[in-house]
LOBA-519114 format. One record per residue (C-alpha): x, y, z; residue in one letter. Coordinates in steps of 0.1 Angstrom, whole numbers. Layout:
# residues N
vofi px = X py = Y pz = Z rest = a
...
//
This chain:
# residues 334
vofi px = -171 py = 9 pz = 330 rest = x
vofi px = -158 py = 40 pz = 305 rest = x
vofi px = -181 py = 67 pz = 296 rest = x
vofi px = -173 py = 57 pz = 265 rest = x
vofi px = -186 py = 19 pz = 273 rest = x
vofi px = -218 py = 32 pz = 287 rest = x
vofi px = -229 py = 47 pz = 251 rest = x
vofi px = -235 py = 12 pz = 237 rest = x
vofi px = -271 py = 13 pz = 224 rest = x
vofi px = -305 py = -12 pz = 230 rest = x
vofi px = -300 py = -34 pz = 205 rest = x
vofi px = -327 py = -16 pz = 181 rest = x
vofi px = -318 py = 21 pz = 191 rest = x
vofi px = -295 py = 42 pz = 169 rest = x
vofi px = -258 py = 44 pz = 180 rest = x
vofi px = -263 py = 85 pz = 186 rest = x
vofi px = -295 py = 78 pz = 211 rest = x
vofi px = -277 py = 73 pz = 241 rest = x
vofi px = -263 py = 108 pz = 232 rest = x
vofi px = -296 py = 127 pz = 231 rest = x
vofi px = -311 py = 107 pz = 264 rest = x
vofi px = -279 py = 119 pz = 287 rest = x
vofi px = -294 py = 156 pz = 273 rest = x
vofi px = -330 py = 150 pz = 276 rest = x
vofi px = -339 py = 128 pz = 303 rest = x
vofi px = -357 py = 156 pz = 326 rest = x
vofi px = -346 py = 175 pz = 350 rest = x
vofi px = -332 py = 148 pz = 374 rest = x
vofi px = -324 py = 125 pz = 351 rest = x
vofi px = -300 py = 148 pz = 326 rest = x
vofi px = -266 py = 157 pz = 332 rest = x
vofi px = -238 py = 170 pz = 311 rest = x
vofi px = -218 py = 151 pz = 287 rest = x
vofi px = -185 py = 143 pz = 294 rest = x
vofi px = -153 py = 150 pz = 276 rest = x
vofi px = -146 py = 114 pz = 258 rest = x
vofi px = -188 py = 114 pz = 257 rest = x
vofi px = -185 py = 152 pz = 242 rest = x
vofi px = -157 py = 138 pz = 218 rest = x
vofi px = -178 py = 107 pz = 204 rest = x
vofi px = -207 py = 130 pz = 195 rest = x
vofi px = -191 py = 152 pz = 177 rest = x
vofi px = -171 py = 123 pz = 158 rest = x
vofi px = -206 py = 114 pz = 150 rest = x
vofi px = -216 py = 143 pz = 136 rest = x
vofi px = -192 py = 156 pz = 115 rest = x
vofi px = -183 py = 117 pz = 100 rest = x
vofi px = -221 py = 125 pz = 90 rest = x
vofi px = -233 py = 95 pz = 113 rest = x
vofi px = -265 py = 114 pz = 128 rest = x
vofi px = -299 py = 121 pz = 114 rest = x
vofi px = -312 py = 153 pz = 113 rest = x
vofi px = -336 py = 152 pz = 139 rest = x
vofi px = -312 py = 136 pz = 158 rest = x
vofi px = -289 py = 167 pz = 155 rest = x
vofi px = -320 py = 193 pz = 159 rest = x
vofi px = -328 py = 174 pz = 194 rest = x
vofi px = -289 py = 176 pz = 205 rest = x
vofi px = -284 py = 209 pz = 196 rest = x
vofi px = -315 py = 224 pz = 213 rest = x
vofi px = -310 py = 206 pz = 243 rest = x
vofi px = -274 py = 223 pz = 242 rest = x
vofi px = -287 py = 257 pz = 243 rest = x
vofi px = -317 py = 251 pz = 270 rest = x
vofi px = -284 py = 235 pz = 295 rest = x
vofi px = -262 py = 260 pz = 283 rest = x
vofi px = -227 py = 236 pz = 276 rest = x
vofi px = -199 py = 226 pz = 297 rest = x
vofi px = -166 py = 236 pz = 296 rest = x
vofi px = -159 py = 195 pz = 292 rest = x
vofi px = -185 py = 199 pz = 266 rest = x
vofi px = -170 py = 224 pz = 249 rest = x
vofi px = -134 py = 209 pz = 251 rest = x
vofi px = -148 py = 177 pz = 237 rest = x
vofi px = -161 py = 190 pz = 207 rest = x
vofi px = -130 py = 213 pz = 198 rest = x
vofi px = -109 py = 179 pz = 207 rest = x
vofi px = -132 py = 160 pz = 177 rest = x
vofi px = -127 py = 189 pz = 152 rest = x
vofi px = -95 py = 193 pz = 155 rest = x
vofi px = -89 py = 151 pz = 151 rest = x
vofi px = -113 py = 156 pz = 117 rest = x
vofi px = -95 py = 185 pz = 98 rest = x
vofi px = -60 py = 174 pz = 111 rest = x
vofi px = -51 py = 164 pz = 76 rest = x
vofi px = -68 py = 197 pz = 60 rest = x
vofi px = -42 py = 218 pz = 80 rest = x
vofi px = -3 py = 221 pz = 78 rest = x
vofi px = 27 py = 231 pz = 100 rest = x
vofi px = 30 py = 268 pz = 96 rest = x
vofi px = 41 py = 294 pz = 121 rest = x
vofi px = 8 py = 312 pz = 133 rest = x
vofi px = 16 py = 334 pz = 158 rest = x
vofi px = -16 py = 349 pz = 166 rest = x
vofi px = -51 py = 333 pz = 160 rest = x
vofi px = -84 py = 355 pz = 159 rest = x
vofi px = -121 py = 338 pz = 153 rest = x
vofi px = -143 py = 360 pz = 143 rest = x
vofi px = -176 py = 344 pz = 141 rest = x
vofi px = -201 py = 374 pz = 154 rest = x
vofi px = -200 py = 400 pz = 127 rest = x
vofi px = -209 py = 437 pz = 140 rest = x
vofi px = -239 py = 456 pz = 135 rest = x
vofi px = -234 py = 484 pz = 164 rest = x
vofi px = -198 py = 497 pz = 158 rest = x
vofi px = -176 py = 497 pz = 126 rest = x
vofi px = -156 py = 464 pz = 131 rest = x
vofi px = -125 py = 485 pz = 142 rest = x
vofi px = -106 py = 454 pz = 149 rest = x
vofi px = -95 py = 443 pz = 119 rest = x
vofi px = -76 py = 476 pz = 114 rest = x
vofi px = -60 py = 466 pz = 149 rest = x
vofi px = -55 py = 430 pz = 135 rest = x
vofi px = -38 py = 450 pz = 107 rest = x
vofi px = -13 py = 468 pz = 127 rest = x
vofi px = -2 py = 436 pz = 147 rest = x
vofi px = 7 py = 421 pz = 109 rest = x
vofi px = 25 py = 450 pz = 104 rest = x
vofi px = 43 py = 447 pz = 133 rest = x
vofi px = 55 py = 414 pz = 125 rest = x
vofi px = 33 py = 391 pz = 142 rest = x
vofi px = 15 py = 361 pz = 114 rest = x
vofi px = -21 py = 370 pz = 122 rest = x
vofi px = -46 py = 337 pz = 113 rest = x
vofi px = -88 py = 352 pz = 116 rest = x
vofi px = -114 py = 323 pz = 107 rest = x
vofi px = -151 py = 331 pz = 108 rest = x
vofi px = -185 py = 323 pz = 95 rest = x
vofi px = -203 py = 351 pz = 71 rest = x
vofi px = -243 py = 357 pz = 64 rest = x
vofi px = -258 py = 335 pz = 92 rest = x
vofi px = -275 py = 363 pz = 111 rest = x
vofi px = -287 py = 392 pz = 89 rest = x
vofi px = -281 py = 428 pz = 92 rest = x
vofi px = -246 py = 422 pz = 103 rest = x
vofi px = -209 py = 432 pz = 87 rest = x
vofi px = -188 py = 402 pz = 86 rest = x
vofi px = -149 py = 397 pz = 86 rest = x
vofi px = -148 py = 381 pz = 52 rest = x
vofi px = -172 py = 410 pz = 35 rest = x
vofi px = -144 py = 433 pz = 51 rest = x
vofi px = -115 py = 414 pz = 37 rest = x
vofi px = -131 py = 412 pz = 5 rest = x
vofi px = -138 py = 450 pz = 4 rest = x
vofi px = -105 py = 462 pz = 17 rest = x
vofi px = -81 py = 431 pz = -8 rest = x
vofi px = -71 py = 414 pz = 21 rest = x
vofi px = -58 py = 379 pz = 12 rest = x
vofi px = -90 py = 353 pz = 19 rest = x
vofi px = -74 py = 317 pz = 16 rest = x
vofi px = -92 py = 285 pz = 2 rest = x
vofi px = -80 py = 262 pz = 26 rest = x
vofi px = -54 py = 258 pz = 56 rest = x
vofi px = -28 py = 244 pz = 33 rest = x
vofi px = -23 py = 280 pz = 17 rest = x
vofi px = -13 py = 297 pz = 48 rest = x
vofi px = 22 py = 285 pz = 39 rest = x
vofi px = 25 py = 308 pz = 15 rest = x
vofi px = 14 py = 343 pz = 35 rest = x
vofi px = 28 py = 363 pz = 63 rest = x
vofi px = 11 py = 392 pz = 81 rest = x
vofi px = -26 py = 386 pz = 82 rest = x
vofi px = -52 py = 362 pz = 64 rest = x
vofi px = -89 py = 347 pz = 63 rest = x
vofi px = -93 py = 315 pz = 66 rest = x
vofi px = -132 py = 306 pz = 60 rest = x
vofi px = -152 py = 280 pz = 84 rest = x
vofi px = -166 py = 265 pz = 52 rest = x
vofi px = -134 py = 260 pz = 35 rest = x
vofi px = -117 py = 241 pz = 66 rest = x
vofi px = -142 py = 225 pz = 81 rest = x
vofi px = -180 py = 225 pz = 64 rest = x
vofi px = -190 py = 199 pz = 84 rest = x
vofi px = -198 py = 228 pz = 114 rest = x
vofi px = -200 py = 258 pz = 82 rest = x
vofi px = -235 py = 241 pz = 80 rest = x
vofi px = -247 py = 239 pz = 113 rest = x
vofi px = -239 py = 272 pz = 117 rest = x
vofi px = -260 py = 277 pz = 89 rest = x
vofi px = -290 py = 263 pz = 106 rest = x
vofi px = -292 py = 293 pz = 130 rest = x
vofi px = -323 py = 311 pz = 110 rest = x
vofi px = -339 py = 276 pz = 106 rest = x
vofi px = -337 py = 269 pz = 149 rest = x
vofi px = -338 py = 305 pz = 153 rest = x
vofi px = -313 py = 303 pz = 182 rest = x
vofi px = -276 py = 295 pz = 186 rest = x
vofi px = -258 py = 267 pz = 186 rest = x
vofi px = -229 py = 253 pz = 206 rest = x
vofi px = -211 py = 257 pz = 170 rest = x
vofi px = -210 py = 294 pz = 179 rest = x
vofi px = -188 py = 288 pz = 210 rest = x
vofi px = -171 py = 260 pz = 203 rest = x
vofi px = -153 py = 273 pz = 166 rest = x
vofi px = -136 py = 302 pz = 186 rest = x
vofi px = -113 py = 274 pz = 205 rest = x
vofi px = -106 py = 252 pz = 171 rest = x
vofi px = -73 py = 273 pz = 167 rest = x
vofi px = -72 py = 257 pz = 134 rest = x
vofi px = -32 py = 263 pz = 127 rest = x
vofi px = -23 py = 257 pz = 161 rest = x
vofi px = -12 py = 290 pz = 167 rest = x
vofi px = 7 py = 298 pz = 200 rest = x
vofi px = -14 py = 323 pz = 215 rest = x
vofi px = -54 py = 330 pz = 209 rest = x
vofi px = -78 py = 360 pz = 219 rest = x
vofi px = -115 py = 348 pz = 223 rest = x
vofi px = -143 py = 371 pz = 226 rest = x
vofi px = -179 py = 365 pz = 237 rest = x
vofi px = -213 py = 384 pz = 235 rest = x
vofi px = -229 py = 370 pz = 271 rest = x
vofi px = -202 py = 374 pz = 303 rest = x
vofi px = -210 py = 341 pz = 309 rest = x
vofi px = -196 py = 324 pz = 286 rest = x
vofi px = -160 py = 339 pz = 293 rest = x
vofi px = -158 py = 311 pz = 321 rest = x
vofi px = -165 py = 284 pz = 301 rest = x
vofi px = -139 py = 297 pz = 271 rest = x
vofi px = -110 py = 301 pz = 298 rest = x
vofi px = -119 py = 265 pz = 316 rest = x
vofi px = -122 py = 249 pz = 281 rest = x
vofi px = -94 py = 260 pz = 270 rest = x
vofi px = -75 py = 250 pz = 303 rest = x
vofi px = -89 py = 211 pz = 297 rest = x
vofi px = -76 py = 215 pz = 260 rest = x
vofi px = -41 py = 224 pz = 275 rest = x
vofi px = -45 py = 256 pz = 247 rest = x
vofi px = -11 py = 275 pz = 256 rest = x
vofi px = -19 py = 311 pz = 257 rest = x
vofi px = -53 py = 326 pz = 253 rest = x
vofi px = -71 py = 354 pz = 267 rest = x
vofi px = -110 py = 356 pz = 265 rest = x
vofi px = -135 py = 392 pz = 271 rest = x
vofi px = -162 py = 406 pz = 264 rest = x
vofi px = -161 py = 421 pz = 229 rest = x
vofi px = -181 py = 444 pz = 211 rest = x
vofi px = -211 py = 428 pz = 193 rest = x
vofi px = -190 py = 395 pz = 205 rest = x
vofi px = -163 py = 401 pz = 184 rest = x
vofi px = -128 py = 404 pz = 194 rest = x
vofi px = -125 py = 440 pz = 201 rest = x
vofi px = -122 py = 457 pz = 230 rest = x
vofi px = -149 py = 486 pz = 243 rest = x
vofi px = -133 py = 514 pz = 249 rest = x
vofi px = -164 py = 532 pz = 265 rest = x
vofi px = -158 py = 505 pz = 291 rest = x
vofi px = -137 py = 484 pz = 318 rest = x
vofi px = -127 py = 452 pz = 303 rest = x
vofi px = -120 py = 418 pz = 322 rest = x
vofi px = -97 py = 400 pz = 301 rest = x
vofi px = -95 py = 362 pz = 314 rest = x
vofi px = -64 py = 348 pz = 302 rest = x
vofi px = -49 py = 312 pz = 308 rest = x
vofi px = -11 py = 315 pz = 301 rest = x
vofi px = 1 py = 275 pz = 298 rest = x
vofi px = -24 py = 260 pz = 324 rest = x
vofi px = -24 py = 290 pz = 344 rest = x
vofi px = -54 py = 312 pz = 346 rest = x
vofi px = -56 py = 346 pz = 359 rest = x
vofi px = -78 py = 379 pz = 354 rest = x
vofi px = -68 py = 413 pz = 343 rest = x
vofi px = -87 py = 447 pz = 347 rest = x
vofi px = -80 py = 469 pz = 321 rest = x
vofi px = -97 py = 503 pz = 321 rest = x
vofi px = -124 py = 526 pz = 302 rest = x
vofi px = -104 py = 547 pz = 274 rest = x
vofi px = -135 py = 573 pz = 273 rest = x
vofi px = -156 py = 588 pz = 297 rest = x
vofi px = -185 py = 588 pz = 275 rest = x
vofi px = -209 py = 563 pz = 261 rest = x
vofi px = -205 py = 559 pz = 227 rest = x
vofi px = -237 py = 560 pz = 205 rest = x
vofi px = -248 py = 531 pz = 182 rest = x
vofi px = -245 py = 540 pz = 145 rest = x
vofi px = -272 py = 528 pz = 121 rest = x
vofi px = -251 py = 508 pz = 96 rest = x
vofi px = -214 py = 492 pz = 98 rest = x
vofi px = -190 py = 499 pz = 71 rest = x
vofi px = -160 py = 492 pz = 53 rest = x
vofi px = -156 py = 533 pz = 39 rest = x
vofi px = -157 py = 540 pz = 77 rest = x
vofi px = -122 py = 518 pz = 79 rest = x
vofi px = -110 py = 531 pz = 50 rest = x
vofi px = -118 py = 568 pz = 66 rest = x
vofi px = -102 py = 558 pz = 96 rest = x
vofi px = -68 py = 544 pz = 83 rest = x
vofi px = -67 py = 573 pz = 61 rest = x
vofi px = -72 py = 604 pz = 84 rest = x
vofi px = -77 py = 591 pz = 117 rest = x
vofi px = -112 py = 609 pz = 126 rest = x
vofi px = -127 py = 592 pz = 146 rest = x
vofi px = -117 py = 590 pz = 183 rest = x
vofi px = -140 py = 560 pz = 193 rest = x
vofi px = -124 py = 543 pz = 164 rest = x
vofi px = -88 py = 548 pz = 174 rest = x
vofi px = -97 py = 538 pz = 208 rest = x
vofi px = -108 py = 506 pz = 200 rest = x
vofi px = -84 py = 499 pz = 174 rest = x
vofi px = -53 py = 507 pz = 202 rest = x
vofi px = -71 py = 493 pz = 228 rest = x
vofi px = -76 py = 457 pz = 207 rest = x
vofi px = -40 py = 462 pz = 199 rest = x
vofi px = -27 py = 465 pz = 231 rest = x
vofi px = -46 py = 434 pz = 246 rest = x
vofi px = -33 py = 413 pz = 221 rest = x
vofi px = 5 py = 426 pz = 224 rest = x
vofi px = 1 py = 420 pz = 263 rest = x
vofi px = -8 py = 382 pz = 254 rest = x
vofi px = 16 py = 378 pz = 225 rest = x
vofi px = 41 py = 385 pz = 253 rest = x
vofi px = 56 py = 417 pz = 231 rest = x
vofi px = 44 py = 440 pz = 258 rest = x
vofi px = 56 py = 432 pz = 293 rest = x
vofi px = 23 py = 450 pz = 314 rest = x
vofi px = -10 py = 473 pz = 301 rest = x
vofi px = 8 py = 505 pz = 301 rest = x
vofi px = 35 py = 494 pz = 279 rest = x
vofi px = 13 py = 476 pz = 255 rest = x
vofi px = -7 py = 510 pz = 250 rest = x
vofi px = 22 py = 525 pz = 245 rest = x
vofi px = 35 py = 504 pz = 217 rest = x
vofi px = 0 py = 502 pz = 200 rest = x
vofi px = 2 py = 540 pz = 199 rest = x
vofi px = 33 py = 539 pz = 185 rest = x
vofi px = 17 py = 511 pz = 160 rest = x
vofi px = -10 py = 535 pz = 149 rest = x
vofi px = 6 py = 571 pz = 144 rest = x
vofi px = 37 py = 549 pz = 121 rest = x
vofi px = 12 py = 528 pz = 101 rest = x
vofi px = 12 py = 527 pz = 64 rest = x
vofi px = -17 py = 553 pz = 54 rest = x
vofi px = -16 py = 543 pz = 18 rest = x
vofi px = -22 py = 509 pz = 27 rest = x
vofi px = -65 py = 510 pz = 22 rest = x
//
């Protein structure tokens, strides 16, 4: 008998029950979902087939296991199956979820998103905005700075270089569970799970992550998914951007193959938070270059993602060519 067979309900239970009692029957009796059980619960949910307390209970229990990287594969597996026909063939070369926002740092990596556009490379970021307070998000940023926000995936045909492409505008299905993070006051497996969607397919993927953790799951998931090229770290505020005050263990799975890669501190010195992020800082920054934490970050991000894109051959090379990236960029641009 399937997994799949085993999820047929008591005659008087709802079809999603089964779901919630694999989650919730103690702490000998739970287990994980698999990935076809992963796969028919998320069907569920975004075809709107679940009541509410039903999806409270199965995201809760969620966050108390912590998921799966079956879990995790699962759901991305359903989502992608649900917006297939929201979506279109288009060449993405690079896609970027941001999904965090920042509230420590200036979110320096859009500027180095920027320069990879300029470059040459089709640059696709998706996110979620306003579900966590006191935080700058990507689409406030692209807003500010006139940087092309589409309405839906069928628009990307018609931009190259870099766009936004909103959670709520491709799939709102998951834009409002997201939305229910002040109302559980925790996470949800939403928050991990939209970073591997890779909405237009694009060939590679860079994946960031708040708690270490979580890197392992991201790489393994996106091994089960069979995801082509992606590389997962720990990011700054969890978005993707590298730290330059730090080491960084970038976990990358290049067609199947999975592997780690050290790459160094850029600065002795820890940096200090700053009280506010801001768009003016970018601005500043693309401008007149004057701040050294912010050029760090912004080369550093740069050079991971050239490394994985398969421009730059090793790390040294890949810094190189990001430098190169940032002292020729258009200065009039912001």
């Amino acid at each position: 008998m399937t997994d799949l067979e085993k999820l047929i309900p008591n005659s008087n239970e709802h079809p999603f029950a089964p779901i919630v009692r694999i989650l919730g029957k103690g702490k000998t009796g739970s287990r994980s979902l698999s990935f076809d059980e992963a796969k028919y619960a998320m069907t569920m949910i975004l075809r709107g087939e679940v009541e509410a307390v039903q999806l409270g209970a199965f995201l809760m229990l969620l966050r108390v296991k912590e998921e799966s990287p079956q879990e995790i594969a699962g759901f991305v597996a359903a989502v992608r199956e649900h917006i297939a026909d929201r979506v279109t063939e288009h060449k993405v070369d690079l896609d970027w979820p941001s999904y965090a926002g920042k509230r420590s740092q200036h979110p320096w990596f859009i500027l180095a998103a920027q320069l990879l556009a300029d470059y040459g490379l089709t640059v696709v970021m998706h996110g979620s905005a306003g579900h966590t307070e006191g935080r700058l998000y990507t689409e406030q940023v692209f807003a500010g700075l006139n940087l092309p926000i589409i309405a839906n995936a069928l628009q990307a045909n018609a931009f190259n270089g870099l766009v936004y492409l909103p959670l709520e505008h491709y799939c709102p299905e998951l834009h409002a569970i997201i939305e229910l993070r002040n109302t559980l006051g925790l996470r949800s497996p939403v928050h991990t799970l939209s970073r591997l969607i890779n909405p237009l397919d694009a060939r590679y993927s860079m994946q960031s992550v708040f708690h270490p953790a979580y890197a392992d799951v991201h790489q393994s998931a996106s091994q089960i998914l069979a995801a082509g090229h992606t590389a997962v770290f720990k990011g700054e505020s969890g978005e993707i951007e590298r730290k330059p005050d730090a080491k960084t263990l970038v976990r990358i799975n290049r067609d199947g193959v999975m592997q780690e890669e050290e790459w160094p501190r850029m600065q002795a010195f820890r940096q200090d938070n700053i009280e506010q992020p801001s768009i003016t800082a970018l601005v500043d920054q693309w401008r007149h270059d004057n701040n050294d934490y912010g050029r760090n970050a912004i080369i550093g991000t740069s050079a991971i993602a050239l490394h994985l894109c398969e421009v730059a051959a090793d790390q040294h090379s890949a810094h190189q060519l990001a430098e190169q990236l940032w002292q020729q960029r258009q200065r009039d641009r912001f």
